[in-house]
N, C-alpha and C positions, 0 to 999 in steps of 0.2 A: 373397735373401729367406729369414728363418727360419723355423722352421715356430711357429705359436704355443702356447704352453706355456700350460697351463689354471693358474692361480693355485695353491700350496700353499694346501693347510689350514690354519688357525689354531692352531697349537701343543695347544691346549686341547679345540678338537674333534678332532683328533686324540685325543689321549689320550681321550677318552671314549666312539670309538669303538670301543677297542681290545677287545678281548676279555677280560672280564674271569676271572683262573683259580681265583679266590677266591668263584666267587657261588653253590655250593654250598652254601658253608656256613651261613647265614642259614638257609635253607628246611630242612637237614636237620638246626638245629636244634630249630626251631618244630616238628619232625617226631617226631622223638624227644622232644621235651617234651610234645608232643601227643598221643604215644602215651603215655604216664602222666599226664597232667594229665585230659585230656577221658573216659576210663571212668573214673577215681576222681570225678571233678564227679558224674557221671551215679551211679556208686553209692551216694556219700554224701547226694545231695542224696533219691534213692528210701531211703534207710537214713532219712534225719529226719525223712520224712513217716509212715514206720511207730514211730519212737521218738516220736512226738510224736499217735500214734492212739491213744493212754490218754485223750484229752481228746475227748470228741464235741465234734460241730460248735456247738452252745451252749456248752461250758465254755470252750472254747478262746480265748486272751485276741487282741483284734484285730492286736496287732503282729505273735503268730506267723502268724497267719490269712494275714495280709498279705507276712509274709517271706519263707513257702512258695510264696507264688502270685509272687511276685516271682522268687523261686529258678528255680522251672520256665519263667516266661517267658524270663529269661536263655540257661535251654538251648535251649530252642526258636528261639526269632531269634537268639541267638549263635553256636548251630548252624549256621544259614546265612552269619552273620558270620565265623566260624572258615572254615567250607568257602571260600567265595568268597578271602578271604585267603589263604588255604593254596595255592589254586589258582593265584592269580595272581602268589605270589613263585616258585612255580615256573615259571613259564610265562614270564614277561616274558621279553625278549631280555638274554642275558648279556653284556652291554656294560657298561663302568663307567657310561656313562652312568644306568642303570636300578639300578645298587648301592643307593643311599641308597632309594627306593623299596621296592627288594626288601626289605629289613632291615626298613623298617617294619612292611611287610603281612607280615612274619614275624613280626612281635611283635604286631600284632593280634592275627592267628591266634590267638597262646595267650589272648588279654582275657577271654574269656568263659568259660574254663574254672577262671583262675585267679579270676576274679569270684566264679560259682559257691561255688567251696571257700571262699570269705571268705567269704560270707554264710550258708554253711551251719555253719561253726566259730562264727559270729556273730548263732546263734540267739537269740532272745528267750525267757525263762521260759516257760513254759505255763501 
């Protein structure tokens, strides 16, 4: 009598669960982009609200009224959207399996910063 032999693995989870040696690099670069994309958001977006204080709160036409406030909401919950993402492409388990995941919530991470700087180059007249 043989002794019995538990089934191989299917080729494909195999490969997915291997260890992946590349998953570094997603997160460290959403990390270095994030260390210059997220304090220039955050200075430029406080820089348009002081270039754009010539105009008291009557003169000021509704679309920048609206841009502004839009501007700051972005970093405020995007802030948390960035953090949470940034957190969890680091964190996930480094298996190919979690590759395509990781990549993404690396590219999240930056959404909100790189949001930010568009909207703040894409102020409205005053």
């Amino acid at each position: 009598m043989s002794p019995h032999r538990p089934a191989a693995a299917p080729p494909v989870r195999q490969y997915r669960a291997e260890r992946d040696r590349r998953a570094w690099v997603a997160p460290t670069v959403a990390t270095v982009l994030g260390a210059v994309l997220t304090p220039s958001a955050v200075l430029l977006a406080a820089m348009s609200v002081m270039a754009t204080d010539g105009c008291g709160p009557d003169d000021c036409s509704q679309a920048l009224t609206t841009a502004l406030s839009l501007i700051y909401s972005t970093l405020f919950f995007g802030g948390f959207l960035t953090t949470g993402a940034w957190f969890a492409a680091w964190l996930l388990p480094w298996t190919r399996r979690w590759s395509v995941l990781r990549a993404w919530l690396a590219g999240f991470s930056l959404l909100p910063p790189v949001l930010v700087l568009v909207m703040v180059f894409m102020l409205p007249a005053g």
